[in-house]
VEXMILO-391812 format. One line per 3 residues: number of its first residue (from 1); their letters; for each residue x, y, z of N, C-alpha, C. Coordinates in nm, 4 decimals. Layout:
N
NUM) a) X:Y:Z:X:Y:Z:X:Y:Z ~ ...
END
This chain:
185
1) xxx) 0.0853:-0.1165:0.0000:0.0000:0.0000:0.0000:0.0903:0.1232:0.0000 ~ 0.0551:0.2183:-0.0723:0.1340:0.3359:-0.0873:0.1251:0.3732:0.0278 ~ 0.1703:0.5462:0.0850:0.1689:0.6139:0.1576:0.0369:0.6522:0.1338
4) xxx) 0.0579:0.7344:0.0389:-0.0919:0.8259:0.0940:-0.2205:0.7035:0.1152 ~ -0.2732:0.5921:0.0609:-0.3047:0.5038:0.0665:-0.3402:0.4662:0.2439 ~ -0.2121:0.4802:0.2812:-0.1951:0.4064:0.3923:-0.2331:0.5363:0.5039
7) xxx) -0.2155:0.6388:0.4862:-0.2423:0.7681:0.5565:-0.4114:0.7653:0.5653 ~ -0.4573:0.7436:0.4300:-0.5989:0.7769:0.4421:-0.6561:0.6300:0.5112 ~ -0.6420:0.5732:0.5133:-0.6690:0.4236:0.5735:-0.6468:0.4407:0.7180
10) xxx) -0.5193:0.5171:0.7766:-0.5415:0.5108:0.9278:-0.6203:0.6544:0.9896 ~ -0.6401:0.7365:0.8582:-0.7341:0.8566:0.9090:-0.8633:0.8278:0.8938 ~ -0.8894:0.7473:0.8172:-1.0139:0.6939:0.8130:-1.0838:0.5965:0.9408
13) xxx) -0.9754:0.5066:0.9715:-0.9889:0.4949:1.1184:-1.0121:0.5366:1.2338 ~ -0.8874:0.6475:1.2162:-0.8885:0.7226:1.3491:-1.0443:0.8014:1.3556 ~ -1.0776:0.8805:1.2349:-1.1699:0.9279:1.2448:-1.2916:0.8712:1.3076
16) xxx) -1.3316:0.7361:1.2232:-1.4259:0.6327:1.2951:-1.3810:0.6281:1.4215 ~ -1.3009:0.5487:1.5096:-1.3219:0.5270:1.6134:-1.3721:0.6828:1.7322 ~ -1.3253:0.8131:1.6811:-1.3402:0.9213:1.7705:-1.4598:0.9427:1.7404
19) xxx) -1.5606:0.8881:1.5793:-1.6695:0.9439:1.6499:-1.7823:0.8343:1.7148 ~ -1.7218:0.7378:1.7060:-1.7904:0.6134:1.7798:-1.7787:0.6495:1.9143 ~ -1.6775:0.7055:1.9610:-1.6514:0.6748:2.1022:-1.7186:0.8775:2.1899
22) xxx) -1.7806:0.9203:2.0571:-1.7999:1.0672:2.1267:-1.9444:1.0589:2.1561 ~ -1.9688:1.1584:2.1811:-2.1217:1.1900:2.2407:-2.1508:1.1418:2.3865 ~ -2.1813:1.0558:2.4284:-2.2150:1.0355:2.5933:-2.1412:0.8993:2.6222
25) xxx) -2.0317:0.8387:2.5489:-1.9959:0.7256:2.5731:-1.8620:0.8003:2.6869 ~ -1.8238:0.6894:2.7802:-1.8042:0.7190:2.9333:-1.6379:0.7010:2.8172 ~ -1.5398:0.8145:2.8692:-1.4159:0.7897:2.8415:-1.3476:0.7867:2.9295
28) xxx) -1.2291:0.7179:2.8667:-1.1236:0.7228:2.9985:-1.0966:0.8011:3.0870 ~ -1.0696:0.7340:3.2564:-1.0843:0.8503:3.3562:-0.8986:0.8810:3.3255 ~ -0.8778:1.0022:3.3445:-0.6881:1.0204:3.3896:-0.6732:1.0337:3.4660
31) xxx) -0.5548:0.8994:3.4959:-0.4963:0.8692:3.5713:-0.5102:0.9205:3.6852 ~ -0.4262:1.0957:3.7042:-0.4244:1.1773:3.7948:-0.5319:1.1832:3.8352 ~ -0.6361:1.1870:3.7979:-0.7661:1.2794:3.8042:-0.8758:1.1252:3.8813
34) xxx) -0.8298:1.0373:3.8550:-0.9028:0.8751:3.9107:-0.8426:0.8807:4.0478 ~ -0.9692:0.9012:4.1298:-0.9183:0.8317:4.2881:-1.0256:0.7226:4.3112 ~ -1.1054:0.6343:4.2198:-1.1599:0.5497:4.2155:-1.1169:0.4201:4.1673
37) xxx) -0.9603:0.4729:4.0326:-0.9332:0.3591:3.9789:-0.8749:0.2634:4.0542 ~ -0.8848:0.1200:4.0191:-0.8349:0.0040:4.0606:-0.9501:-0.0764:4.1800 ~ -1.0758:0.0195:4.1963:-1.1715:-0.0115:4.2901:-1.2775:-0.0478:4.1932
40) xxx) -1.3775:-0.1465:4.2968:-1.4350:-0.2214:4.2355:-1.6033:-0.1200:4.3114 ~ -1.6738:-0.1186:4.1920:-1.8155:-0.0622:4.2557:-1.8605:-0.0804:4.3627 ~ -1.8645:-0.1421:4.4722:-1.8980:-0.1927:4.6217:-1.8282:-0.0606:4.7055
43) xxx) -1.6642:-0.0799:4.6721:-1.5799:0.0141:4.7532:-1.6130:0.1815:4.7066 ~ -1.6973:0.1934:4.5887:-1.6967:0.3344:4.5851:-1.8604:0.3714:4.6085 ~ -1.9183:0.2483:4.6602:-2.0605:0.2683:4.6510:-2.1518:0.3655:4.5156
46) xxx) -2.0667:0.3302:4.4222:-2.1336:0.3192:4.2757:-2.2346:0.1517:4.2502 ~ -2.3077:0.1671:4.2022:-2.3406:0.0290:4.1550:-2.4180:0.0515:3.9611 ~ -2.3793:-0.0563:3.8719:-2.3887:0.0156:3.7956:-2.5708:0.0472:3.7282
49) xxx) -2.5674:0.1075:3.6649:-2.7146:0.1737:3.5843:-2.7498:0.0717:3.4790 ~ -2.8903:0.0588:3.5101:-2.9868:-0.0412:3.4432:-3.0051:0.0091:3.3419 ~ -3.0057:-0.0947:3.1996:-3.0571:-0.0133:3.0494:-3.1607:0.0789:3.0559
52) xxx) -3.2641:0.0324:3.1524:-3.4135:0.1361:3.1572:-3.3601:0.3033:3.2015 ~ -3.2225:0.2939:3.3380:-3.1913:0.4114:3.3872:-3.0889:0.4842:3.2496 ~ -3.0494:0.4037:3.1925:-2.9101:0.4284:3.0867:-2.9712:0.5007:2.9667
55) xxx) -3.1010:0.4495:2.9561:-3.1924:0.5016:2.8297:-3.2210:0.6422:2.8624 ~ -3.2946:0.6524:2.9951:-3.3897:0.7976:3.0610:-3.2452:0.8777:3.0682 ~ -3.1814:0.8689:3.1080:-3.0090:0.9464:3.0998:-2.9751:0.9783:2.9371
58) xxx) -2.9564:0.8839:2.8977:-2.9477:0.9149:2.7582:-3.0185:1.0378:2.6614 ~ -3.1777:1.0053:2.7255:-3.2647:1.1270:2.6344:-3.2581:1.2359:2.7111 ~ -3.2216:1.2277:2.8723:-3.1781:1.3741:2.8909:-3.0701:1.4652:2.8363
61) xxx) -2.9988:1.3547:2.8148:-2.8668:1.3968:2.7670:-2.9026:1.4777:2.6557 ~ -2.9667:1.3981:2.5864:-2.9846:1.4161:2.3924:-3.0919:1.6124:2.4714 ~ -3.1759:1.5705:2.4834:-3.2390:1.6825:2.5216:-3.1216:1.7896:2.5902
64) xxx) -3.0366:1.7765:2.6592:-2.9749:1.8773:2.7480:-2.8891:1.9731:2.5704 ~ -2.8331:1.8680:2.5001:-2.7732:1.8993:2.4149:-2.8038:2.0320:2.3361 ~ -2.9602:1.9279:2.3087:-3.0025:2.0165:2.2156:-3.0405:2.1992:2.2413
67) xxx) -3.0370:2.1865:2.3967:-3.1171:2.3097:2.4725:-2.9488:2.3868:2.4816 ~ -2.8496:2.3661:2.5000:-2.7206:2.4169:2.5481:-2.6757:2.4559:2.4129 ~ -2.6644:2.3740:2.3005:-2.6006:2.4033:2.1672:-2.4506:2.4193:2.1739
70) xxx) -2.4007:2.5462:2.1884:-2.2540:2.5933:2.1659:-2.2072:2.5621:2.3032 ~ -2.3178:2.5688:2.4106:-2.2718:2.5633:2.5671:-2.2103:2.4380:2.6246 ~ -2.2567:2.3352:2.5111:-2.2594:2.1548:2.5220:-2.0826:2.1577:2.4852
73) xxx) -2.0391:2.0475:2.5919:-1.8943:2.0017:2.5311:-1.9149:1.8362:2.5419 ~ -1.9805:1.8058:2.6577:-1.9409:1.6489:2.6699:-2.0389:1.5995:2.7841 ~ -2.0528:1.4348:2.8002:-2.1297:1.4031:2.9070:-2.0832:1.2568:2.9380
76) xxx) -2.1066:1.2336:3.0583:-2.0984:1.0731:3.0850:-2.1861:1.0749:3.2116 ~ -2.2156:0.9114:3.2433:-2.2570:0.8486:3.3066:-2.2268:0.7902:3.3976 ~ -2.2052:0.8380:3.5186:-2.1120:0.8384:3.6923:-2.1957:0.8003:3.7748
79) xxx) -2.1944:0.6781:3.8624:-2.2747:0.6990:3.9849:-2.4292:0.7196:3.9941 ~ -2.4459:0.6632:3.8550:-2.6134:0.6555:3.8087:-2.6835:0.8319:3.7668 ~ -2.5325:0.8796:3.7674:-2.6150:1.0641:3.7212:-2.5341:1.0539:3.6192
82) xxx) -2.6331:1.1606:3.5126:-2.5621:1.2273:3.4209:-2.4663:1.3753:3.4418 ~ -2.3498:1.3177:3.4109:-2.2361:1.4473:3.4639:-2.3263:1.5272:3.2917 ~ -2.3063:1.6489:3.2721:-2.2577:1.7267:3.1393:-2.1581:1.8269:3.1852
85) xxx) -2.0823:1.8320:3.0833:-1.9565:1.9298:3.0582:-2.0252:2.0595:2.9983 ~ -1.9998:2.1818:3.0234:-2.0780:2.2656:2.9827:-1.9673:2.4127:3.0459 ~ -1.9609:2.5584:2.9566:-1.8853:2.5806:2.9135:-1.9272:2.7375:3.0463
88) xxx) -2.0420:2.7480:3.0366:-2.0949:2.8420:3.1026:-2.2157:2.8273:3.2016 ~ -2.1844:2.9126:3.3507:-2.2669:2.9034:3.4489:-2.3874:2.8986:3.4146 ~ -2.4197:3.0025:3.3394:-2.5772:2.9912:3.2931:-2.6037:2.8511:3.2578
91) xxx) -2.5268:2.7508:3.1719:-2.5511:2.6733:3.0981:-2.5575:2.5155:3.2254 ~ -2.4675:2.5798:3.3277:-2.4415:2.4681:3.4489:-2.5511:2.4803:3.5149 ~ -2.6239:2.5877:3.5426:-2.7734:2.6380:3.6202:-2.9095:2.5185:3.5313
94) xxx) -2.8778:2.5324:3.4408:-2.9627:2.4370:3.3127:-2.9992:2.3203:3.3147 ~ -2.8758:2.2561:3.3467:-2.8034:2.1164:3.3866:-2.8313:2.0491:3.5459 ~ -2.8086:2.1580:3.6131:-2.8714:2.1238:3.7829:-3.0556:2.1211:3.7668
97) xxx) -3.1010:2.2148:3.7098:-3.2314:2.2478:3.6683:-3.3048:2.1154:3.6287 ~ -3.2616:2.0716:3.5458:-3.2182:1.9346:3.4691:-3.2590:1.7868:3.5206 ~ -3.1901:1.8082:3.6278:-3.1453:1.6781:3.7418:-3.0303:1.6218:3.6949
100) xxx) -2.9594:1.6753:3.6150:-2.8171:1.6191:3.6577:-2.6801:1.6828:3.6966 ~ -2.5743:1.6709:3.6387:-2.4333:1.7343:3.7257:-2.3875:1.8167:3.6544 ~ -2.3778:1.9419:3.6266:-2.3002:2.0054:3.5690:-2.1425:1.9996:3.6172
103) xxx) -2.0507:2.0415:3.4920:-1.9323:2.0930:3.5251:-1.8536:2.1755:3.4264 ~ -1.7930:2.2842:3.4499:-1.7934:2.4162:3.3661:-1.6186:2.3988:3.3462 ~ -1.6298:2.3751:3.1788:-1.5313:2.3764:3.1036:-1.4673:2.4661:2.9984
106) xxx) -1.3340:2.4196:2.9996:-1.3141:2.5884:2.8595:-1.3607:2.5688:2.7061 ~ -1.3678:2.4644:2.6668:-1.4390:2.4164:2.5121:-1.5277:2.3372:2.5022 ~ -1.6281:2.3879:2.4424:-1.7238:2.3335:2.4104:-1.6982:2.2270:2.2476
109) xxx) -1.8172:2.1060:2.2252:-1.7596:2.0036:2.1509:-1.7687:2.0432:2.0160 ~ -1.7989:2.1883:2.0148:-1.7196:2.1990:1.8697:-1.5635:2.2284:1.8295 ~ -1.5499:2.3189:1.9546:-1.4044:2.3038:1.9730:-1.3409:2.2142:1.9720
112) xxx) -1.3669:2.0737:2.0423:-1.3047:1.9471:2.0664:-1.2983:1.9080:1.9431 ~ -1.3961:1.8765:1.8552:-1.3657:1.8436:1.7422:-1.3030:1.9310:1.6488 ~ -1.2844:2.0825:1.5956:-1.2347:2.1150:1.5083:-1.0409:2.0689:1.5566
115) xxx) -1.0382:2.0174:1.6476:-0.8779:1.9836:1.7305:-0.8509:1.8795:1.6858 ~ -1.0079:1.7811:1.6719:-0.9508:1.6379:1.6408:-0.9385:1.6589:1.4875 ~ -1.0521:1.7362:1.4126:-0.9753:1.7287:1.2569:-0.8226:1.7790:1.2551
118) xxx) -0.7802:1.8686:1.3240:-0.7075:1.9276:1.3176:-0.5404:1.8122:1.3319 ~ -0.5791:1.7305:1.4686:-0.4970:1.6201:1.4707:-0.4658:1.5338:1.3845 ~ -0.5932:1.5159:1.3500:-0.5952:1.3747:1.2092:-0.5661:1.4000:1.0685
121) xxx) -0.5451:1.5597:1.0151:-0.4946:1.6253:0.9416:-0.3284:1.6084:0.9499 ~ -0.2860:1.6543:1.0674:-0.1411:1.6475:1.0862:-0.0723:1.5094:1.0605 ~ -0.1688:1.3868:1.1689:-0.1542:1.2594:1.1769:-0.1017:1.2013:1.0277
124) xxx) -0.2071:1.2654:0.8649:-0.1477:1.2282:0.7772:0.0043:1.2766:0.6871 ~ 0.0067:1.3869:0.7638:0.1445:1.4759:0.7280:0.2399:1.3954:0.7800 ~ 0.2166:1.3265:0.8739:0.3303:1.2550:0.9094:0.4295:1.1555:0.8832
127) xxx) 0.5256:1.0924:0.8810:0.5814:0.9646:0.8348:0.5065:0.8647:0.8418 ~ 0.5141:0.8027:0.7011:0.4317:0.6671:0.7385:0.4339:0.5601:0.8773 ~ 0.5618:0.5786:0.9255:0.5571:0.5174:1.1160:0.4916:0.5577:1.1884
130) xxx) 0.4971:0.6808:1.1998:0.4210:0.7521:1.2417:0.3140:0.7802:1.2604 ~ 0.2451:0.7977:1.1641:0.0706:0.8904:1.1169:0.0601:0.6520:1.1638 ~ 0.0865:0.5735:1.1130:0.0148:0.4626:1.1605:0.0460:0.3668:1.2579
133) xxx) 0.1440:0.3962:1.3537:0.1515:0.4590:1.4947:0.0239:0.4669:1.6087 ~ -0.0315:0.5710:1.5328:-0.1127:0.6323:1.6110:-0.2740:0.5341:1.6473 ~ -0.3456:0.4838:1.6862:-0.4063:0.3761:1.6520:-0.5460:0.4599:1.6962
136) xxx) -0.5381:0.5575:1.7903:-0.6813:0.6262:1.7673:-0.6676:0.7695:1.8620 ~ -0.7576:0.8506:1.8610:-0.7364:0.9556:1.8931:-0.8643:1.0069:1.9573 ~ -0.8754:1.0476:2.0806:-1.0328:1.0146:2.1577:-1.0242:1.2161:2.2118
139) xxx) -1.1331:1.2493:2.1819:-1.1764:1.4108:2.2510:-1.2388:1.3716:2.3594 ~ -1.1950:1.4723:2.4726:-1.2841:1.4741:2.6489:-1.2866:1.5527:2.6946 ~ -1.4482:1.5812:2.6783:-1.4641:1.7237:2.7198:-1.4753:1.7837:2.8355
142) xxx) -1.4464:1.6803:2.9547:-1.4258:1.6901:3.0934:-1.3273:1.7126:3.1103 ~ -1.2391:1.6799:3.0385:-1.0823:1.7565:3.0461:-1.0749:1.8563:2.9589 ~ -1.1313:1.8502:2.8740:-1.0600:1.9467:2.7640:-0.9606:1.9146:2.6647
145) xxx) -0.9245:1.8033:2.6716:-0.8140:1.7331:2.5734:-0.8491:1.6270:2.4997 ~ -0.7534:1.6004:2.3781:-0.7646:1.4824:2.3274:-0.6404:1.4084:2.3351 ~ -0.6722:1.2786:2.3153:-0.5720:1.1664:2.3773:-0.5240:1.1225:2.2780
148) xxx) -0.3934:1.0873:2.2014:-0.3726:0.9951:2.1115:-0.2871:0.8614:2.1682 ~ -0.3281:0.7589:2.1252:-0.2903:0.5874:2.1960:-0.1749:0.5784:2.0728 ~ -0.0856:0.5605:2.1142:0.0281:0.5670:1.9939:0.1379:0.4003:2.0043
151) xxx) 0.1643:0.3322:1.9862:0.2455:0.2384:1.9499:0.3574:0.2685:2.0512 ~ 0.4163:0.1738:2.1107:0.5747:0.2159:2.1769:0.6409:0.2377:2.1340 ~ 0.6768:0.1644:2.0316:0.8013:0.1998:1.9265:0.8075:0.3387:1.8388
154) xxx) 0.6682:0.4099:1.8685:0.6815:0.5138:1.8062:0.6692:0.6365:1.8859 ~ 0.6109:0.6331:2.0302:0.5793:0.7070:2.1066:0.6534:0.8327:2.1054 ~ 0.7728:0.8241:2.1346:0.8453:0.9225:2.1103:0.8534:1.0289:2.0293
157) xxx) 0.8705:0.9491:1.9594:0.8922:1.0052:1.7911:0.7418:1.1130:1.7369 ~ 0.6411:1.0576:1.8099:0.5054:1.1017:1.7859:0.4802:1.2370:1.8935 ~ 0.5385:1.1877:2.0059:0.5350:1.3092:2.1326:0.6306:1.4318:2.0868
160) xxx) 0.7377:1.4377:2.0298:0.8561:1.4982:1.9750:0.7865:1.6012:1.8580 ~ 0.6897:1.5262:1.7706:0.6637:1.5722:1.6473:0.5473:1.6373:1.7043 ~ 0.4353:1.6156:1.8045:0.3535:1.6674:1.8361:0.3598:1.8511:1.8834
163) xxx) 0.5225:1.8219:1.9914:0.5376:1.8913:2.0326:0.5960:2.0456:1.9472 ~ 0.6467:1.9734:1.8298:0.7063:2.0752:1.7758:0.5816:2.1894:1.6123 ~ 0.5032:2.0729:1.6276:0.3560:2.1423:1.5388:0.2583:2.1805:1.5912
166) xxx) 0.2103:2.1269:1.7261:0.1413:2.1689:1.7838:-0.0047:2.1430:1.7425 ~ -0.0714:2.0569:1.6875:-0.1491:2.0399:1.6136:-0.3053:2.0413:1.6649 ~ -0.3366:2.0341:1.8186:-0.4451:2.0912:1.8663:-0.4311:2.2157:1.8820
169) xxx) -0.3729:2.2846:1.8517:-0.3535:2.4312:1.9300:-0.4178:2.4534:2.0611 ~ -0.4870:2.5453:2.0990:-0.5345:2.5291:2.2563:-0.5848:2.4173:2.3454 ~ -0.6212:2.3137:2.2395:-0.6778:2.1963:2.3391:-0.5620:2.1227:2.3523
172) xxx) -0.5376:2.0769:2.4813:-0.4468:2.0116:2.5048:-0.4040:1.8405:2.4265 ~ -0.2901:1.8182:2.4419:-0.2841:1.6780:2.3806:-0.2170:1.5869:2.5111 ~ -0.2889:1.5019:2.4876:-0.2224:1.4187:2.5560:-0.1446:1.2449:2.4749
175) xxx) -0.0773:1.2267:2.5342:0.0005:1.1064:2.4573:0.0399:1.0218:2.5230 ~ -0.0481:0.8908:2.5213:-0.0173:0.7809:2.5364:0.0138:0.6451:2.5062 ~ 0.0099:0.5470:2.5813:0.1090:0.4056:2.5017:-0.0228:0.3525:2.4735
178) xxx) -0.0363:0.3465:2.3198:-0.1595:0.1976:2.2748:-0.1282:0.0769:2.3833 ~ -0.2652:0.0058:2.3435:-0.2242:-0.1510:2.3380:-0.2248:-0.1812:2.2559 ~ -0.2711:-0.1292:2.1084:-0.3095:-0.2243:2.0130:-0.4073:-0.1771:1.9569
181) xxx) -0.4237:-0.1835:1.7964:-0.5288:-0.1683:1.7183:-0.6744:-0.2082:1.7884 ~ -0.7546:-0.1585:1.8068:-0.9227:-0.2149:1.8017:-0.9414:-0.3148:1.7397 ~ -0.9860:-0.4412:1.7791:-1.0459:-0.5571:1.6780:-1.1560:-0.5947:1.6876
184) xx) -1.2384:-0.5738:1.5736:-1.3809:-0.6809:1.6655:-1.3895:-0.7989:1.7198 ~ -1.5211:-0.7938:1.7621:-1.5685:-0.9134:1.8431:-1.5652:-1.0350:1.7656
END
């Protein structure tokens, strides 16, 4: 497979998996930011949410969205509440109003995404090790960043090049070690 070939093949990927994994699907907690990880639901007195509760969450969600617009960055599903990410107090007042959790962030998810085109643009500028390397690239709008899962053997090389293009501009990047391509079931 050529390069460019092979560029559009892992942007085509990357793209799929970020938008599979956006909208209200629960993303990775960081590290720093997890004082739950390695605990099991009992010890944090979480227990988890029934499809019937997962659904009624869901259409609030979809509804909160639609009412916030530019104010909307992100949402997940914690402790049987819906957290939303949301950019402005007014918009956090909305959200409590609501019945669920607000929390007031600097970009909203259009921002997040014009970062991830912005990534996956660069991703193909890159050396073919490189740009397919990278195995996916996830936006969080509870942080404010996007994550790229990068290969070991290339990590470096990808953190180095990141650093010197800068390719989210204000949203932060973060860079970490893949395990491994996505495979289906």
């Amino acid at each position: 497979m050529n390069r460019k070939k092979m560029a559009m093949v892992v942007l085509a990927a990357t793209i799929a998996g970020a938008l599979g994994m956006s909208g209200c699907a629960t993303p990775e907690i960081p590290e720093a930011s997890s004082s739950t990880q390695g605990t099991s639901p009992a010890e944090t007195n979480e227990t988890q949410t029934s499809p019937a509760e997962t659904s009624v969450l869901l259409l609030l969600n979809d509804s909160l969205r639609d009412q916030l617009g530019n104010e909307y960055s992100d949402s997940w599903i914690e402790g049987n509440k819906l957290h939303v990410a949301v950019t402005t107090e007014s918009a956090a007042t909305i959200v409590t109003k609501a019945g669920a959790i607000p929390q007031v962030v600097a970009f909203d998810a259009t921002a997040l995404e014009a970062a991830l085109q912005s990534v996956s643009a660069w991703q193909a500028k890159l050396p073919k090790d490189q740009a397919a390397a990278i195995h996916k690239i996830i936006s969080d709008g509870r942080t404010g960043t996007l994550t790229l899962f990068v290969a070991p053997e290339q990590l470096d090389a990808v953190a180095q090049a990141a650093a010197a293009d800068n390719p989210a501009g204000e949203v932060g990047l973060v860079i970490k070690e893949s395990t491994g391509l996505a495979t289906p079931f």
